[in-house]
C-alpha positions as CSV (number, residue, x, y, z in Angstrom):
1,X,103.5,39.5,0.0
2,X,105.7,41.5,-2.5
3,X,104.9,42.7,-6.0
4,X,106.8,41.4,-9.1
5,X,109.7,44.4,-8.2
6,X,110.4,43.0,-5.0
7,X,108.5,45.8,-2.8
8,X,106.5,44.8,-0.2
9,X,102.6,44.6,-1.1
10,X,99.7,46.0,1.3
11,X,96.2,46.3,1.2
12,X,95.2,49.6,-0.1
13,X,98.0,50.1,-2.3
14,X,97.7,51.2,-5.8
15,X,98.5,48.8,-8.3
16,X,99.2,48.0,-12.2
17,X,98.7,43.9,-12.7
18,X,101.0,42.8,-15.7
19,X,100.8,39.7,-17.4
20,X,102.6,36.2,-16.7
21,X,104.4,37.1,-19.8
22,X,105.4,40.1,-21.8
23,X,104.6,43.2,-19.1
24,X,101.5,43.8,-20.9
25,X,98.8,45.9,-18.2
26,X,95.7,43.6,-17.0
27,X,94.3,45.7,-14.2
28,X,94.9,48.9,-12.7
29,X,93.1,50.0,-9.0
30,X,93.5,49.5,-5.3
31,X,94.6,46.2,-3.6
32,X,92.2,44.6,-1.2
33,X,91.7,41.4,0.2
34,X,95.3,40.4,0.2
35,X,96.4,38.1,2.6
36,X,100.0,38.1,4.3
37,X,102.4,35.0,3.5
38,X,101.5,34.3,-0.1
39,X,102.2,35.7,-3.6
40,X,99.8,33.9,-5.8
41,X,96.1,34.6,-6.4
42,X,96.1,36.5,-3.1
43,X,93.7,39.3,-2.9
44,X,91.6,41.5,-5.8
45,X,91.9,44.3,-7.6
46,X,89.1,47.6,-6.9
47,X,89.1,49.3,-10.6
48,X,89.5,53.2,-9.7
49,X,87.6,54.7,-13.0
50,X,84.9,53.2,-13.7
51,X,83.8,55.8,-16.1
52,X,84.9,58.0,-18.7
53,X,87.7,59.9,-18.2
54,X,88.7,63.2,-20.1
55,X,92.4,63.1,-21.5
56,X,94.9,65.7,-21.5
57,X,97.5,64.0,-23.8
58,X,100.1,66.2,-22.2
59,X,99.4,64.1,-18.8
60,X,99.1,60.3,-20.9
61,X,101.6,57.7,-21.6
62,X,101.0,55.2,-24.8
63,X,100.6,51.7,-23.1
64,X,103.4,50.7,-25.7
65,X,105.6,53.1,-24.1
66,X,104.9,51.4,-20.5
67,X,105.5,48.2,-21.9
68,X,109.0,49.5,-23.2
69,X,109.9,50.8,-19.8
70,X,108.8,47.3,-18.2
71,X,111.2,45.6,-20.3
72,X,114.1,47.7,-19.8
73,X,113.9,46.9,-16.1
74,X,113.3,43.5,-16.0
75,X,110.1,43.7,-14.8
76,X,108.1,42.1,-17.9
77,X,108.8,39.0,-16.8
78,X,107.9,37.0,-13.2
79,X,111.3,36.5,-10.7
80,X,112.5,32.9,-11.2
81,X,110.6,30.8,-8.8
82,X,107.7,32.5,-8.6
């Protein structure tokens, strides 16, 4: 099992799920339920705040900004084959 960036994926990792297409976030939490040997709608995602969160801006990214960074490295888009 390895994540979109070619590092190898284990249960109880934290992760950020992007989109088939564009690097846009879907889900961010803990990996669970993944089984070994396959890439594709293998395991779940555990949300980690489930509630309202206070923001200290000095500590937040915009989402646009992410997305940017994504890009620049290739990673807003799946490896071929997969």
């Amino acid at each position: 099992m390895h994540y979109r960036n070619g590092r190898e994926a284990k249960n109880g990792d934290k992760v950020v799920q992007l989109s088939i297409d564009g690097g846009k976030i879907v889900s961010i939490g803990v990996l669970f339920d993944a089984t070994p040997g396959n890439d594709y709608c293998n395991g779940s995602i555990a949300p980690t705040c489930a509630t309202v969160q206070c923001a200290c801006m000095c500590d937040c990214v915009h989402m646009d900004d992410v997305v940017a960074l994504l890009k620049e490295h290739g990673l807003d888009k799946r490896p071929s084959g997969k």
